[in-house]
C-alpha positions as CSV (number, residue, x, y, z in Angstrom):
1,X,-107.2,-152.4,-108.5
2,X,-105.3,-151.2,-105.3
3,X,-108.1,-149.6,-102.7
4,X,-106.3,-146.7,-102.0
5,X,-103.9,-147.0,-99.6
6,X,-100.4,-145.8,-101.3
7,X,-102.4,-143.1,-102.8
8,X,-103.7,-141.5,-99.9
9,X,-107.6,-142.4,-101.0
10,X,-108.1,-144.2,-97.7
11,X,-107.1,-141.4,-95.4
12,X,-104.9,-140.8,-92.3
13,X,-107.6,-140.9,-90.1
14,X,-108.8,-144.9,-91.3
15,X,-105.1,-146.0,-90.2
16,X,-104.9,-147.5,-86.6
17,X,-102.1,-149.4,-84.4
18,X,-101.7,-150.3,-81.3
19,X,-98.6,-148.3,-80.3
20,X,-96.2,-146.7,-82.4
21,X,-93.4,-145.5,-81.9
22,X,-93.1,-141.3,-82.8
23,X,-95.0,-138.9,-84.9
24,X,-92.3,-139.9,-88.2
25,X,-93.9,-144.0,-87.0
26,X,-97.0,-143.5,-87.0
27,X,-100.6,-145.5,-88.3
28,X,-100.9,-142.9,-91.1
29,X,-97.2,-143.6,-92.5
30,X,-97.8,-147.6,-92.9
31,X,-98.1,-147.1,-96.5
32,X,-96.2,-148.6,-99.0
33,X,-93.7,-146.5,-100.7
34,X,-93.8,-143.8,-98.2
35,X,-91.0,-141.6,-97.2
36,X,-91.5,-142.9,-93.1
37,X,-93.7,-146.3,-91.4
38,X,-95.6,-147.5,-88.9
39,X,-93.3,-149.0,-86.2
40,X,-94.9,-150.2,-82.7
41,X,-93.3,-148.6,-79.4
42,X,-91.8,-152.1,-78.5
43,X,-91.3,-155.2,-80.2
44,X,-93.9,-158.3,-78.5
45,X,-96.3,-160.3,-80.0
46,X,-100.4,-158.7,-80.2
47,X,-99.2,-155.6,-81.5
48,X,-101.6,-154.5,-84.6
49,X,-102.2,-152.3,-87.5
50,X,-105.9,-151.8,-88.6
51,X,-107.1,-150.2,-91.5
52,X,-110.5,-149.0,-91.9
53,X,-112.4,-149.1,-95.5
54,X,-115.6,-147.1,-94.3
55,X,-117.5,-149.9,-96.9
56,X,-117.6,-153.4,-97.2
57,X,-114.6,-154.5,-99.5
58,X,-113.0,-157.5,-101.2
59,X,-109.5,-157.7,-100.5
60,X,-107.8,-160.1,-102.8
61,X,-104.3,-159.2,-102.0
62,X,-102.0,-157.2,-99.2
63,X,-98.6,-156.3,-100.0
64,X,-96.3,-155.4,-97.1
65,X,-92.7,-154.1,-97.1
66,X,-89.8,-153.7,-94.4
67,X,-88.5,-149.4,-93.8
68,X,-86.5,-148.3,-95.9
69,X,-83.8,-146.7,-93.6
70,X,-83.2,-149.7,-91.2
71,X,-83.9,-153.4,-90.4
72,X,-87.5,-153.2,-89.3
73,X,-90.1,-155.6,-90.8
74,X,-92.7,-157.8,-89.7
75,X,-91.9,-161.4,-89.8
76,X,-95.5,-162.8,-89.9
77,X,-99.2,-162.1,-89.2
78,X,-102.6,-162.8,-89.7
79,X,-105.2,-160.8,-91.1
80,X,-108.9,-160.1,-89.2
81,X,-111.8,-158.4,-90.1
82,X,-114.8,-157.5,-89.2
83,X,-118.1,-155.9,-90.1
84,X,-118.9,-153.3,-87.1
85,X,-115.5,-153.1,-85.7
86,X,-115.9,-154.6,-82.6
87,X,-115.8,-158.3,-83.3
88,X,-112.9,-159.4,-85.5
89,X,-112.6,-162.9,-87.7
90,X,-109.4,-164.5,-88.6
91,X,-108.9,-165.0,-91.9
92,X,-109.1,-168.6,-92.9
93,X,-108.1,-170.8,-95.9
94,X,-110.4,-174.2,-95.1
95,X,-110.5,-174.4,-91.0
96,X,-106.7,-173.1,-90.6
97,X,-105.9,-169.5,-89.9
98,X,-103.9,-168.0,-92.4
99,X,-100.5,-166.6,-91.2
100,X,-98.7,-164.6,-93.7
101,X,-95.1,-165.8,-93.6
C-alpha cells in the first residue's frame, strides 16, 4: 500500500531538501508522477531529500524516477532514517550500507 506520497496524503510541508533549485524544484514537487521535481541548486555529492512520516512506518519499497522534461535523475543513494530526527541510520542489508544503484 503506497504511504501517501503521489497522492498528496503526506503533505508539502513533510518534504525537505537540502537546496533546490526554484519554486517549480522544490521538496514538495519530488513526487512521482508530478507535473514538476525536486532538483538541488547544484549538482555535488551530500545533497538530500527527506521525507517526514509524522509516525513510525515500514517502508518496504521506494520508487524514484528521472523529470520528465529533461535529463535530470539521481544516479544512486542511500536511504537513512531515524526516530527523532536528529540522528540518522543508514540503511543496511547485513553490515553493508545499502546504495540504491
Amino acid at each position: 500500500m503506497p504511504l501517501g506520497l503521489e497522492d498528496k496524503r503526506i503533505t508539502d510541508g513533510s518534504l525537505t531538501a537540502s537546496t533546490y533549485y526554484n519554486h517549480h524544484l522544490s521538496p514538495w514537487h519530488g513526487r512521482l508522477n508530478s507535473r514538476w521535481s525536486w532538483s538541488v541548486r547544484h549538482n555535488r555529492r551530500g545533497e538530500w531529500f527527506q521525507v517526514n512520516f509524522v509516525e513510525l512506518m515500514r517502508i518496504k519499497g521506494v520508487a524514484t524516477q528521472g523529470r520528465q522534461d529533461a535529463s535530470q535523475w539521481v544516479r544512486s543513494y542511500t536511504i537513512m532514517y531515524s526516530v527523532d530526527g536528529i540522528n540518522f541510520v543508514s540503511y543496511k542489508e547485513g553490515r553493508t550500507t545499502k546504495v540504491n544503484v
